[in-house]
One Martini backbone bead per residue (centre of mass of N, CA, C, O) as a GRO file, in nm:
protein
  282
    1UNK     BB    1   0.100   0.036   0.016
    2UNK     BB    2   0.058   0.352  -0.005
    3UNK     BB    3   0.103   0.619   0.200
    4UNK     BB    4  -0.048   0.810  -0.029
    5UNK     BB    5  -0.331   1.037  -0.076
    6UNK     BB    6  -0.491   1.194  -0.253
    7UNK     BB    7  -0.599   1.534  -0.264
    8UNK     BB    8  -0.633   1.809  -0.199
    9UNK     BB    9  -0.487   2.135  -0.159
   10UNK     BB   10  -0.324   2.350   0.013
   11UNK     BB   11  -0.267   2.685  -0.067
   12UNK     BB   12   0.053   2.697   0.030
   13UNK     BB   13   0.107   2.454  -0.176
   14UNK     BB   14   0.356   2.403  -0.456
   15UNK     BB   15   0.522   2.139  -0.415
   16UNK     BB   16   0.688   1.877  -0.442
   17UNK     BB   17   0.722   1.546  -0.407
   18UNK     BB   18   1.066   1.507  -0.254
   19UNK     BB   19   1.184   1.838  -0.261
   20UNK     BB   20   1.029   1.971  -0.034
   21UNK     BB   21   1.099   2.105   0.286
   22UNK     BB   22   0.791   2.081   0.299
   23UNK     BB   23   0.583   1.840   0.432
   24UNK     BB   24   0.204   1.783   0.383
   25UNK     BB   25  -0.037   1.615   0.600
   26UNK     BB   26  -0.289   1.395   0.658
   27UNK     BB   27  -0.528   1.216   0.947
   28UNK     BB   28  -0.807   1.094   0.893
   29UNK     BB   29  -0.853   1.037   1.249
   30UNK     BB   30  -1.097   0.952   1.546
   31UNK     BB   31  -1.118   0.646   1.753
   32UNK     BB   32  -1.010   0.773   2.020
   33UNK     BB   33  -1.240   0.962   2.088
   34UNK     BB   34  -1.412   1.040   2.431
   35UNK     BB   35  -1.650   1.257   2.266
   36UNK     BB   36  -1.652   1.379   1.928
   37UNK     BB   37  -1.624   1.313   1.675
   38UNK     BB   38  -1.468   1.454   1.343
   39UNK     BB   39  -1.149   1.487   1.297
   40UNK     BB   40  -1.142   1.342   1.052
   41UNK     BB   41  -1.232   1.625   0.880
   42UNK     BB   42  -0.983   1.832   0.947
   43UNK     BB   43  -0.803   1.834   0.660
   44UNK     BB   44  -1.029   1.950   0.494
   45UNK     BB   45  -1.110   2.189   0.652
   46UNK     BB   46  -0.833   2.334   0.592
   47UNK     BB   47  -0.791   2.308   0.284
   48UNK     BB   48  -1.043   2.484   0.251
   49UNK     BB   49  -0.970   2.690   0.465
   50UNK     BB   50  -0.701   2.848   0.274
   51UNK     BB   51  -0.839   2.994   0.011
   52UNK     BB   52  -0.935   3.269   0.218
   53UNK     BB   53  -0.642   3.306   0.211
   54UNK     BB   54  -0.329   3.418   0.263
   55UNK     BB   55   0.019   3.406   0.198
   56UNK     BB   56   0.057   3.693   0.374
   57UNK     BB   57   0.208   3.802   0.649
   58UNK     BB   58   0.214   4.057   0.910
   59UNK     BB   59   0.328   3.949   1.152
   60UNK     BB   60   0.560   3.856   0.931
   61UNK     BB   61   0.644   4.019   0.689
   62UNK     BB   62   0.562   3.687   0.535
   63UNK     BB   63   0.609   3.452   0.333
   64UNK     BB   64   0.502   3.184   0.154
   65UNK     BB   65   0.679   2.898  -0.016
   66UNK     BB   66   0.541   2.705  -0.205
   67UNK     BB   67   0.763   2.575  -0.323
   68UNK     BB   68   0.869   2.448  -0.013
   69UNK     BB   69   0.554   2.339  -0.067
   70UNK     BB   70   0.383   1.993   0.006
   71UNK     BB   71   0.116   1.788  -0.069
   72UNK     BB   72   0.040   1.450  -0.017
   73UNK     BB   73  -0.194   1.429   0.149
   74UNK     BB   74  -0.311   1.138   0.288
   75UNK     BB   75  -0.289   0.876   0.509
   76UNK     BB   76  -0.312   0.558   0.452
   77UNK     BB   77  -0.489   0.339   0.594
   78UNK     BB   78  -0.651   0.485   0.878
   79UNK     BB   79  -0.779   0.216   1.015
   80UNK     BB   80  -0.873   0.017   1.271
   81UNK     BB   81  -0.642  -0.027   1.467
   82UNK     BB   82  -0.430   0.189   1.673
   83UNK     BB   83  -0.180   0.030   1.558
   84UNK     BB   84  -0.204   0.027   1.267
   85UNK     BB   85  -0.214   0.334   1.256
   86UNK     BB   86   0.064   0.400   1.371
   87UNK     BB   87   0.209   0.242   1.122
   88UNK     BB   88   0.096   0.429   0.911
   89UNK     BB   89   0.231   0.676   1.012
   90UNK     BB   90   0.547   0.635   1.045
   91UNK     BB   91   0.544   0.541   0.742
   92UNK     BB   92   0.495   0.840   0.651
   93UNK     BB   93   0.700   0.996   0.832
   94UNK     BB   94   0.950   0.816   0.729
   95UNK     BB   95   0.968   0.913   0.444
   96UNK     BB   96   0.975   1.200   0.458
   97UNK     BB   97   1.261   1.204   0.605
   98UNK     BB   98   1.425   1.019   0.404
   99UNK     BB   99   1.331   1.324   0.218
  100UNK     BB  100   1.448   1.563   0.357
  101UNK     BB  101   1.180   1.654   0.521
  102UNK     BB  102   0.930   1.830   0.711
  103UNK     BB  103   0.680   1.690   0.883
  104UNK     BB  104   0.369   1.781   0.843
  105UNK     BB  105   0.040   1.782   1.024
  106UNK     BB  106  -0.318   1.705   1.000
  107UNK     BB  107  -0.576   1.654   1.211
  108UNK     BB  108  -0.689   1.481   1.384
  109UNK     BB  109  -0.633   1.339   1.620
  110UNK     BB  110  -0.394   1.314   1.903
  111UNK     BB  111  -0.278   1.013   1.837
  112UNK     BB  112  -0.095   1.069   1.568
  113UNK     BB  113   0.132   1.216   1.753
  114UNK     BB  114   0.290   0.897   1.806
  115UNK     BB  115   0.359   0.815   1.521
  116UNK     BB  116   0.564   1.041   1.465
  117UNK     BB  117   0.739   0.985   1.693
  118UNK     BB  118   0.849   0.756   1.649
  119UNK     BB  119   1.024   0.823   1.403
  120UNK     BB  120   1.163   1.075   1.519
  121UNK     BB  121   1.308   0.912   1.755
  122UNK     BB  122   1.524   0.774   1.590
  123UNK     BB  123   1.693   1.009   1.490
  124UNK     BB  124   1.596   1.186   1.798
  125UNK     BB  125   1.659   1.073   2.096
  126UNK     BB  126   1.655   1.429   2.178
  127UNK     BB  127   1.361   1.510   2.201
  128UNK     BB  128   1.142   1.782   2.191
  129UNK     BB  129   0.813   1.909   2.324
  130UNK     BB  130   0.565   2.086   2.219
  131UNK     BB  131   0.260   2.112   2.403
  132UNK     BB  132  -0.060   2.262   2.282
  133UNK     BB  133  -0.320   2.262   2.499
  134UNK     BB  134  -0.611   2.193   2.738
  135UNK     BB  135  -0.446   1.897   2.799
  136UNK     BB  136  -0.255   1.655   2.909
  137UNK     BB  137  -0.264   1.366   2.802
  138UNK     BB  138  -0.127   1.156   3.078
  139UNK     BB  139  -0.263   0.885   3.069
  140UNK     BB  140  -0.212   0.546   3.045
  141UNK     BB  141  -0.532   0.505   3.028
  142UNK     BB  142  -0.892   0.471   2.848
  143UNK     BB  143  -1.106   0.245   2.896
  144UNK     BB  144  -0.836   0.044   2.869
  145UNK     BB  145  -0.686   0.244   2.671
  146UNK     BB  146  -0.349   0.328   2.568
  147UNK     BB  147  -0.462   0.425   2.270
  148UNK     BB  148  -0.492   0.755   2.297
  149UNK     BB  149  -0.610   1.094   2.311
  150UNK     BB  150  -0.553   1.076   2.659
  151UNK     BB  151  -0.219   0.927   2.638
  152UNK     BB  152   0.001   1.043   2.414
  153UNK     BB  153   0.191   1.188   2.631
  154UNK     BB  154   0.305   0.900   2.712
  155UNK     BB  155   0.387   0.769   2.464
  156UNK     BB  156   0.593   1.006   2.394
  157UNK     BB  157   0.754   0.958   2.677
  158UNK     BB  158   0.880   0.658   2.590
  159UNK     BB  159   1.073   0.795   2.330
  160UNK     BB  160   1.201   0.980   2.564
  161UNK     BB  161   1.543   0.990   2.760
  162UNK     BB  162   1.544   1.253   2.809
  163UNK     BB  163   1.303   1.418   2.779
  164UNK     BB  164   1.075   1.684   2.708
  165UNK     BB  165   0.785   1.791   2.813
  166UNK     BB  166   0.599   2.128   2.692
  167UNK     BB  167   0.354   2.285   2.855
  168UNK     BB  168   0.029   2.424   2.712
  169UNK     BB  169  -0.270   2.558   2.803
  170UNK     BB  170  -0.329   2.404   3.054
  171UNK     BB  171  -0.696   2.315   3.206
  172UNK     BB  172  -0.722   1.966   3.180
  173UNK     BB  173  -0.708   1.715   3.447
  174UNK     BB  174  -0.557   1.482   3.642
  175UNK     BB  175  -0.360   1.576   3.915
  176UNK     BB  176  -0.178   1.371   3.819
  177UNK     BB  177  -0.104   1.536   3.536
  178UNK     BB  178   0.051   1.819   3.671
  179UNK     BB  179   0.352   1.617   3.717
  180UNK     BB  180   0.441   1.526   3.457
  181UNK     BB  181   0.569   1.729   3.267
  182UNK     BB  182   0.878   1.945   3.268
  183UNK     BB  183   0.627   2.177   3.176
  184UNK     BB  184   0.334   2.354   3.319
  185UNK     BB  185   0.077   2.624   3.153
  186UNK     BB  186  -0.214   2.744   3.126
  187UNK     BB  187  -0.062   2.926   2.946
  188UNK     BB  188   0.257   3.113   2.778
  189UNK     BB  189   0.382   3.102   3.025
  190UNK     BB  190   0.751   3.011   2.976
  191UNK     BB  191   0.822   2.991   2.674
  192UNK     BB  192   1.116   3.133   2.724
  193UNK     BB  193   1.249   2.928   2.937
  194UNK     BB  194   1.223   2.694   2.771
  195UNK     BB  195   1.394   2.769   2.476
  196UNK     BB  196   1.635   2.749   2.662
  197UNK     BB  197   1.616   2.483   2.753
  198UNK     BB  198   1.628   2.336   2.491
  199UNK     BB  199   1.789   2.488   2.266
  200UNK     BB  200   1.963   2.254   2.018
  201UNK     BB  201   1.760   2.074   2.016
  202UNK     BB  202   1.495   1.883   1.873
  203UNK     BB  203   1.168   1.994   1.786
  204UNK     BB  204   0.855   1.969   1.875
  205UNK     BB  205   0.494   2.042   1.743
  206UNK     BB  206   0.187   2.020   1.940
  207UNK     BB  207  -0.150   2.151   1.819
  208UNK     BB  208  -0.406   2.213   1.940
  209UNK     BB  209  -0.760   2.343   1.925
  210UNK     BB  210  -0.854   2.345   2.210
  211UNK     BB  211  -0.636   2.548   2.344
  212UNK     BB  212  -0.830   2.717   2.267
  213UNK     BB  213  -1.122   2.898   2.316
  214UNK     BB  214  -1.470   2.838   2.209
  215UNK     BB  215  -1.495   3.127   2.128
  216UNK     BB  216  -1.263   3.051   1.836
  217UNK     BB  217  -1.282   2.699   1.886
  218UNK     BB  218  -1.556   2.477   1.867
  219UNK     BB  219  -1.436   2.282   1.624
  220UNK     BB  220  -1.425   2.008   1.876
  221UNK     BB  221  -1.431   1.731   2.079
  222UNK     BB  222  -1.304   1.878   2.390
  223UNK     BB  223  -1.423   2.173   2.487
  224UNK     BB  224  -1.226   2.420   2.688
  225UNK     BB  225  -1.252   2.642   2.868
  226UNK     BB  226  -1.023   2.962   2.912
  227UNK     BB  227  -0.793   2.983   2.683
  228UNK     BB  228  -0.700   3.093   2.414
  229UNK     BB  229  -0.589   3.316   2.180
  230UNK     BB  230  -0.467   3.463   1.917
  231UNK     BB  231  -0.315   3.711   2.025
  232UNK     BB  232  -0.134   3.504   2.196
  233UNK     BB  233  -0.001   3.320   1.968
  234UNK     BB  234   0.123   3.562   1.787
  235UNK     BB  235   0.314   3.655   2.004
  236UNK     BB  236   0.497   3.387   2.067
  237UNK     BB  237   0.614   3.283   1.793
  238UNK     BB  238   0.866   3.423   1.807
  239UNK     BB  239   0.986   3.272   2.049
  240UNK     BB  240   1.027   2.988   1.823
  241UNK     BB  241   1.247   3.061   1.569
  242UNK     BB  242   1.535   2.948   1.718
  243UNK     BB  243   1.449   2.652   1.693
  244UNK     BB  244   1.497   2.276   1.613
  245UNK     BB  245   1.305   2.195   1.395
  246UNK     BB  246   1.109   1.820   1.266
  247UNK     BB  247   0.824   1.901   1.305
  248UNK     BB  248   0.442   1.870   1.324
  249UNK     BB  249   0.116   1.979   1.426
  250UNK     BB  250  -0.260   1.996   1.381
  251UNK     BB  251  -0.518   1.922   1.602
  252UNK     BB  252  -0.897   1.868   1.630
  253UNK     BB  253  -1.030   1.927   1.409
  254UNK     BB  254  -1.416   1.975   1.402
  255UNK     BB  255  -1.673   2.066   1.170
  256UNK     BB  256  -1.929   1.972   1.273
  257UNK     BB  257  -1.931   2.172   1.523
  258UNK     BB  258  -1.886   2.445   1.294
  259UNK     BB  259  -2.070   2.616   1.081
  260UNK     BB  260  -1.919   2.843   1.027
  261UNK     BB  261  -1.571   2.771   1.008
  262UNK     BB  262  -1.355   2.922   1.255
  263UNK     BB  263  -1.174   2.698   1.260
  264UNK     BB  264  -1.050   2.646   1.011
  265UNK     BB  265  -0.935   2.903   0.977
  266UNK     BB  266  -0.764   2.931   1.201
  267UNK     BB  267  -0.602   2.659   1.149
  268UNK     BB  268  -0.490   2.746   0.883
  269UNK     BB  269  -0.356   3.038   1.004
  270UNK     BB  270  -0.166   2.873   1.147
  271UNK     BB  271  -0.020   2.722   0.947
  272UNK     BB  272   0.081   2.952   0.816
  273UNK     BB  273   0.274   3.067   1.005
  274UNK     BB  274   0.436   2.812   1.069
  275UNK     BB  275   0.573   2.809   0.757
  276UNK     BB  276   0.696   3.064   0.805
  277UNK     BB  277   0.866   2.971   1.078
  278UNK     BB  278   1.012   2.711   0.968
  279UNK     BB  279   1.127   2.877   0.682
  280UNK     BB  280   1.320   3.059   0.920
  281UNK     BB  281   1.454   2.807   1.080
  282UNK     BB  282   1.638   2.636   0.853
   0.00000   0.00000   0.00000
């Protein structure tokens, strides 16, 4: 089986798959989630809402370079049971790392963020993860299964011997699960003391969109009040651009809870910051 399926092209991917800078897939899998399924539309939503946007952003006074950016389209086979699926995310992102590419992932919920670091993890030993989100996600298990999007950083922190998760946005789950992560804030405050301590680790970025407040961002499926804004997320971007990038996703739009549709637009614009920022890091 070939690793992705063509599908539609986000508006800002203009590049070759197998030559271009980064690679952009999506993961359109949801049956890990604990409260509201939807979020396997969440990739087909975010590059439908990407041609309502422009390619420059005036937040960085940059264009996103279209040419350096391919669209690979979705991860094939992403069906069945969560190892399964974890196999198949996997060696989609191994794939492309193998071509000296970025891998940007659009979710799906958030294990698929566990097949990514899986790959990763491999080539990047000392890997460290910035986790923005609404939730700890650092359960054993949740009702009895290991393998869920209320799990994965408990297995993504299991591929790293070094540790190295930091947690922003963090405003629910069990209170011993506010003592996981290596960093944890409810805001974005801490953000530049973690990457004075990152340093030139290589450092993974995996951005909940629930981690918004969800009357920025409803369409998910397990929004907490209380949340990040747009303009906070804006500001600390800058104190992100000196770390070294080896990967990303955006996960959890679920279109079906949104019919206004400023959820996907909202992911949309943040995919392109990040896209921004990431070929400013390089």
């Amino acid at each position: 089986m070939r690793a992705f399926e063509p599908v539609g092209r986000l508006l800002f991917a203009e590049g070759e798959a197998g030559t271009a800078q980064i690679s952009v897939f999506g993961i359109p899998y949801d049956a890990s989630t604990s409260f509201r399924p939807g979020a396997r539309f969440g990739p087909e939503g975010i590059r439908a809402a990407s041609v309502s946007l422009e390619t420059f952003s005036p937040l960085q006074d940059a264009e996103v370079r279209g040419g350096d950016v391919a669209d690979l389209g979705d991860v094939a086979g992403v069906y069945g049971g969560p190892e399964r699926v974890l196999g198949r995310i996997e060696g989609a992102t191994g794939e492309v790392l193998g071509k000296g590419s970025f891998p940007f992932a659009l979710g799906g919920d958030h294990l698929v963020t566990a097949g990514e670091i899986r790959a990763l993890a491999d080539r990047h030993p000392d890997l460290a993860i910035f986790h923005i989100d609404a939730h700890t996600d650092f359960r054993e298990s949740y009702m009895g299964e290991p393998l869920s999007h209320a799990s994965v950083m408990r297995r993504c922190r299991e591929l790293l011997p070094h540790g190295g998760i930091y947690q922003f946005g963090i405003r629910s789950g069990p209170r011993e699960e506010f003592r996981e992560g290596d960093y944890l804030s409810p805001t974005l405050e801490g953000l530049s003391e973690a990457v004075r301590e990152i340093g030139a680790r290589p450092a993974f970025l995996t951005f909940d969109i629930d981690a918004f407040d969800p009357s920025e961002a409803p369409g998910t499926g397990t929004p907490e009040p209380g949340g990040l804004t747009w303009r906070e997320v804006a500001a600390a971007l800058p104190l992100l651009s000196d770390l070294h990038w080896v990967g990303a996703d955006v996960v959890e739009v679920a279109p079906p809870f949104d019919p206004t549709g400023r959820t996907a637009v909202l992911a949309a614009k943040l995919v392109r910051e990040l896209l921004i920022l990431f070929q400013r890091s390089d």
